[in-house]
C-alpha positions in Angstrom: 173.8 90.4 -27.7 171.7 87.3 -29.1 171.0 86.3 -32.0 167.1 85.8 -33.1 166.4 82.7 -34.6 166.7 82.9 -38.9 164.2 80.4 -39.7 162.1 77.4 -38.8 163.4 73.8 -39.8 162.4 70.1 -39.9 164.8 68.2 -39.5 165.7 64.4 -40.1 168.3 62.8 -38.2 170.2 59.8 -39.7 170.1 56.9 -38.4 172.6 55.2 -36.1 174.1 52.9 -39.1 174.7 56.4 -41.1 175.6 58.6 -38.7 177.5 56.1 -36.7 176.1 58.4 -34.0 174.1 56.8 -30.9 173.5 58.8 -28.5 171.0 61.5 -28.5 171.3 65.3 -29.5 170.8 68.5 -27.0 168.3 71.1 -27.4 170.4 73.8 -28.2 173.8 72.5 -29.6 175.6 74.1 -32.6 175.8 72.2 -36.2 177.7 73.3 -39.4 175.1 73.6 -42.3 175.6 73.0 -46.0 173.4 74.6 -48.4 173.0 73.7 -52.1 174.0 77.4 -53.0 177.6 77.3 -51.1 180.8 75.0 -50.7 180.9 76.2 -47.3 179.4 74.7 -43.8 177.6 77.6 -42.2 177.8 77.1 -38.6 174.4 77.9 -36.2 172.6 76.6 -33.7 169.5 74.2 -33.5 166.7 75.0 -31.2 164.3 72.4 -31.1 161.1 72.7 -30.2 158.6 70.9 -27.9 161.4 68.3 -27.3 164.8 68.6 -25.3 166.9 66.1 -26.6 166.5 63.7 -30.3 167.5 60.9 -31.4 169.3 58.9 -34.9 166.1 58.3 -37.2 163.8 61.1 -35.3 161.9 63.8 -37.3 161.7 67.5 -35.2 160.8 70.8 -35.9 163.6 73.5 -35.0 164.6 77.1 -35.0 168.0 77.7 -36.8 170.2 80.6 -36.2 173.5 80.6 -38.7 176.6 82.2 -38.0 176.7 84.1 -41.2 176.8 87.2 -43.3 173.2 88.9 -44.5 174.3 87.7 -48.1 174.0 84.3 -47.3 170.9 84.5 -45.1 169.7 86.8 -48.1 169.5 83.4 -50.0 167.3 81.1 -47.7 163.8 80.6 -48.6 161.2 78.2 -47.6 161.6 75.0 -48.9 165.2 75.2 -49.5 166.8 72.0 -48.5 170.2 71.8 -46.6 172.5 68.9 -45.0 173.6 68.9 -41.1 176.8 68.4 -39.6 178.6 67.7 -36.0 182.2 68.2 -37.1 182.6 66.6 -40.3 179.8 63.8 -39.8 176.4 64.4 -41.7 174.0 63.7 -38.6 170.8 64.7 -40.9 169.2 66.5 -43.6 166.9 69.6 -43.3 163.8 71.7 -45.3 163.1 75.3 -44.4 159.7 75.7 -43.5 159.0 79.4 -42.4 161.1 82.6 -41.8 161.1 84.1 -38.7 164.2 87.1 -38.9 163.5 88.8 -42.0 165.5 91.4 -41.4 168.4 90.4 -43.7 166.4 89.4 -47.0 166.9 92.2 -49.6 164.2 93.1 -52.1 
């Protein structure tokens, strides 16, 4: 089975100094998440698009699909701002720009 994309992103990768990261990210690699309304990394994947592969300091548009229960997706919303990881290095920062699986949010 796979999973539709949850929502559209941009993302800002840190910079080299930062992240301490130099080489360049994959289209389609897995990140944990941190949202401002858990303790917990969510984990997902990044789908970026019009690009392959980014690097530190680059700003990209992705679609994002977490890992996760419907009560957490029930609390994303555009414009809700979230930090990145790869293991337990923040890599970036993110802002939710649109909603693309509504299926889990709850009236």
């Amino acid at each position: 089975m796979e999973n539709k994309p949850h929502f559209v992103a941009l993302l800002t990768y840190s910079s080299e100094i930062k992240s301490g990261k130099s080489t360049p990210f994959s289209n389609g690699s897995r990140a944990g998440f941190l949202f401002d309304f858990q303790n917990k990394i969510v984990f997902g994947s990044k789908n970026f698009l019009e690009i392959d592969l980014v690097y530190p300091n680059d700003i990209v548009k992705s679609e994002i699909t977490l890992y996760t229960d419907w009560k957490t997706l029930n609390k994303i919303y555009i414009g809700l701002d979230f930090d990145f990881y790869e293991g337990n290095i923040l890599i970036g920062s993110g802002i939710v720009v649109d909603l693309l699986n509504t299926d889990f949010i709850t009236e």
